[in-house]
C-alpha positions in Angstrom: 109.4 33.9 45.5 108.1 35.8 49.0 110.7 33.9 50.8 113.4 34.6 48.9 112.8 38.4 48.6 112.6 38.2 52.9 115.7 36.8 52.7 116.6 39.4 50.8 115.5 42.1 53.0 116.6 40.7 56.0 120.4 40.6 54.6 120.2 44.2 53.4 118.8 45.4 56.9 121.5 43.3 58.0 124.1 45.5 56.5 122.5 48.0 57.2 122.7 47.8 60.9 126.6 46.7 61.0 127.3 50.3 59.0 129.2 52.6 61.7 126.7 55.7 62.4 128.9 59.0 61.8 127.5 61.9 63.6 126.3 65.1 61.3 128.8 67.6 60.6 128.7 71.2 61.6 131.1 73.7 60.7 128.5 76.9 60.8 128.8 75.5 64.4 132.4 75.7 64.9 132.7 79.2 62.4 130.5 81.0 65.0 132.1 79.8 68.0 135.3 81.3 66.3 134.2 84.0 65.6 132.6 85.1 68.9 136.0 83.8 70.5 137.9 86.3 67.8 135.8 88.9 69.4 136.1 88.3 73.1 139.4 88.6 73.1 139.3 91.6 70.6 137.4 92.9 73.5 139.9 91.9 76.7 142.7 93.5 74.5 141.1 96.7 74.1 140.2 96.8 78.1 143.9 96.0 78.7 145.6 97.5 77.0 143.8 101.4 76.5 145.5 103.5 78.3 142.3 106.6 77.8 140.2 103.7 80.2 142.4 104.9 83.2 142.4 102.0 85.2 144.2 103.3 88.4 141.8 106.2 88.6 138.7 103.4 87.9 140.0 101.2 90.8 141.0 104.8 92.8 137.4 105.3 93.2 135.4 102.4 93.1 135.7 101.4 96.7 135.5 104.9 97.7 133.1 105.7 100.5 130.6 107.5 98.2 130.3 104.6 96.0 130.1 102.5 99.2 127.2 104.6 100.7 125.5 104.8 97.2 125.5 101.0 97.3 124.2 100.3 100.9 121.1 103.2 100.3 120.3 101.4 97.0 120.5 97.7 98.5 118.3 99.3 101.9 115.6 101.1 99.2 115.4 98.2 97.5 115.1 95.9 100.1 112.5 97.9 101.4 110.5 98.4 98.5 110.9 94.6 97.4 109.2 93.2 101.0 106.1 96.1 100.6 105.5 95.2 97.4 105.2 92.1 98.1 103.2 92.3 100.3 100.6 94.6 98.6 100.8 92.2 96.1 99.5 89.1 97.5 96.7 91.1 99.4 95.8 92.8 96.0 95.6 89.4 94.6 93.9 88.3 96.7 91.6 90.8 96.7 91.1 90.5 93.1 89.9 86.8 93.3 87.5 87.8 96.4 83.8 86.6 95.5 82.8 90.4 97.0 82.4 92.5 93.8 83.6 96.2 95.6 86.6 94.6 96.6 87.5 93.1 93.2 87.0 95.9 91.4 88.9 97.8 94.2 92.0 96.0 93.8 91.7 95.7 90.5 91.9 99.9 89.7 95.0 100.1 92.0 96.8 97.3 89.9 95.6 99.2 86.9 96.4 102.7 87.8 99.5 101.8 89.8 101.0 99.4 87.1 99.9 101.7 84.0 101.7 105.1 85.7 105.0 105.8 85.0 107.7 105.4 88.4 109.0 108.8 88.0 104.9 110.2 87.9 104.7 108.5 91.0 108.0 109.4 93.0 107.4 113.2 91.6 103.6 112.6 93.1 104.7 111.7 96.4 107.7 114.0 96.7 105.3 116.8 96.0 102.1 116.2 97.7 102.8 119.1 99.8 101.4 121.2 97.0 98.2 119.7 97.4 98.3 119.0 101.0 100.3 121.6 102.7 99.7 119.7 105.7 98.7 116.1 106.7 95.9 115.4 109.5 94.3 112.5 111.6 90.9 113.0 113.0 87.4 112.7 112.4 86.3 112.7 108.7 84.9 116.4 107.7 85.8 117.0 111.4 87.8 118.7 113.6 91.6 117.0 113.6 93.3 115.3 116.0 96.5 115.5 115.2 98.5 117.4 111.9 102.1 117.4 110.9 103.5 120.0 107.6 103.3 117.1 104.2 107.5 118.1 104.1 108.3 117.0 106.9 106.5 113.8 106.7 107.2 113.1 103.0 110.8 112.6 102.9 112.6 111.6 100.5 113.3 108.3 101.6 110.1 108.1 102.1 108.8 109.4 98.4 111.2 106.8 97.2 109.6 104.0 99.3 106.4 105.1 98.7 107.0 105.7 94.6 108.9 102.2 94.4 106.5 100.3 97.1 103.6 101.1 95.5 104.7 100.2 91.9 106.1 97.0 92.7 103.2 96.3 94.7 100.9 96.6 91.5 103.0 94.6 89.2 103.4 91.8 91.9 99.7 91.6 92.0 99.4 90.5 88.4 102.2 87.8 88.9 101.0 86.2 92.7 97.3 86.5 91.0 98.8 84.7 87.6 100.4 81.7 89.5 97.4 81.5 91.2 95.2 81.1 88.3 97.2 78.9 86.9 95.9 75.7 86.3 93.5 76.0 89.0 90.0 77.4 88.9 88.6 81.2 89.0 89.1 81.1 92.8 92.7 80.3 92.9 92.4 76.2 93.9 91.9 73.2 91.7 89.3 70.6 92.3 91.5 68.5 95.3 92.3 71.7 97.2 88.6 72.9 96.6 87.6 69.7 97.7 89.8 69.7 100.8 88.5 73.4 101.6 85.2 72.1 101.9 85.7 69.4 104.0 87.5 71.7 106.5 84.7 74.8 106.1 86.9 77.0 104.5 85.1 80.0 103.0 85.1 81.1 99.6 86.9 84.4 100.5 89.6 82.5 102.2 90.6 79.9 99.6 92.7 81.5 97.4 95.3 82.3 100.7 95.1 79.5 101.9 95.0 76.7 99.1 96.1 78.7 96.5 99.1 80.8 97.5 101.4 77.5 98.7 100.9 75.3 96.1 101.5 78.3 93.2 104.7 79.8 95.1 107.3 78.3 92.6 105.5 79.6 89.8 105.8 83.3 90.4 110.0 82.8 91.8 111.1 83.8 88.0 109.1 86.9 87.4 109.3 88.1 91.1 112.9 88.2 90.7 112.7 89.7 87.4 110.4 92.7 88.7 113.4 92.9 91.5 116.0 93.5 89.6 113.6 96.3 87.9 112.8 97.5 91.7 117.1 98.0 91.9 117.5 99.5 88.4 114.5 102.1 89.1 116.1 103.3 92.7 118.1 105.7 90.5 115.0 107.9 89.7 115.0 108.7 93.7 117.5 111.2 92.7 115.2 113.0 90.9 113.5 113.7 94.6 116.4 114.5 96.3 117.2 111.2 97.5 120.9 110.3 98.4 
């Protein structure tokens, strides 16, 4: 009786396997991808074919030397801003994962105050520091001065811009080199191999997290670098609001 019911199941399985597999249909699929195509070219029409869009006067102007010199300032500012923030960054991060308690807590209340303030605070701060300091002085601390220059003439506002846009990148770049540091790796910035590698070449505590931690976490801060970037060029607008052109 058991044989006879294999038998059985091995002929239905049998079947089974020789019936042609038909893929799963999807026509929501296809509805939405018509529908979005509907639109698109809903949308070309309207750009074509408006006359109110005033294409010659669009085109009339847009390689125009003030658009031009708008885009090389922004491209320069944010260039700028994008290599001293990163730069701040990695030394704040660095600074954050130091075993030395002062300097934690040091680079952790610029991250926190720089990140939490508002850009445009901070380019207003710097464009107007002359109100606090009318003047700007090197020399010996509750000393006589060396040297003093008028805050306005120092504090351009280029320079407000850089400083405003520096400054805030620098804080938010912290958070990300210090993230793909800690990722996967221990509260010094380096898994076990790299700490044991470290120790065979007497590399202090204070050291590791530059050296064994910052190359072998690079990739993992390339997407949010770039997305703070882009933020960096979309907030060089607000260096109008200091004059900046």
């Amino acid at each position: 009786m058991s044989a006879s019911a294999s038998v059985g199941e091995a002929r239905t399985a049998r079947r089974d396997d020789d019936d042609p597999v038909v893929p799963a249909r999807h026509p929501g699929r296809w509805l939405a991808l018509l529908s979005l195509a509907v639109l698109a070219t809903m949308a070309v029409h309207l750009l074509v074919t408006n006359e109110r869009l005033q294409w010659p006067v669009v085109w009339q102007y847009l390689f125009s030397k003030p658009i031009l010199t708008g885009v090389v300032r922004t491209l320069e500012l944010t260039g700028i801003a994008m290599v001293m923030g990163l730069v701040i960054g990695i030394v704040v991060a660095i600074g954050r994962l130091s075993p030395n308690p002062v300097l934690s807590k040091v680079a952790w209340l610029y991250s926190w105050f720089f990140h939490g303030t508002p850009l445009l605070v901070q380019l207003l701060f710097w464009f107007y520091l002359s109100v606090l300091l009318p003047r700007i002085s090197i020399g010996i601390p509750f000393g006589p001065g060396l040297a003093s220059a008028g805050t306005n003439t120092l504090i351009t506002p280029f320079l407000a811009a850089v400083l405003g846009l520096g400054l805030n990148e620098g804080a938010y770049m912290s958070w990300i080199v210090r993230s793909g540091i800690l990722l996967r790796t221990g509260d010094d910035g380096t898994n076990s191999g790299q700490r044991q590698w470290a120790v065979h070449l007497a590399v202090s505590s204070g050291r590791r997290p530059s050296s064994c931690g910052m190359p072998a976490h690079g990739r993992r801060t390339h997407d949010p670098a770039v997305s703070v970037n882009r933020s960096v060029s979309r907030g060089t607008g607000h260096g109008a609001n200091v004059g900046f052109r």
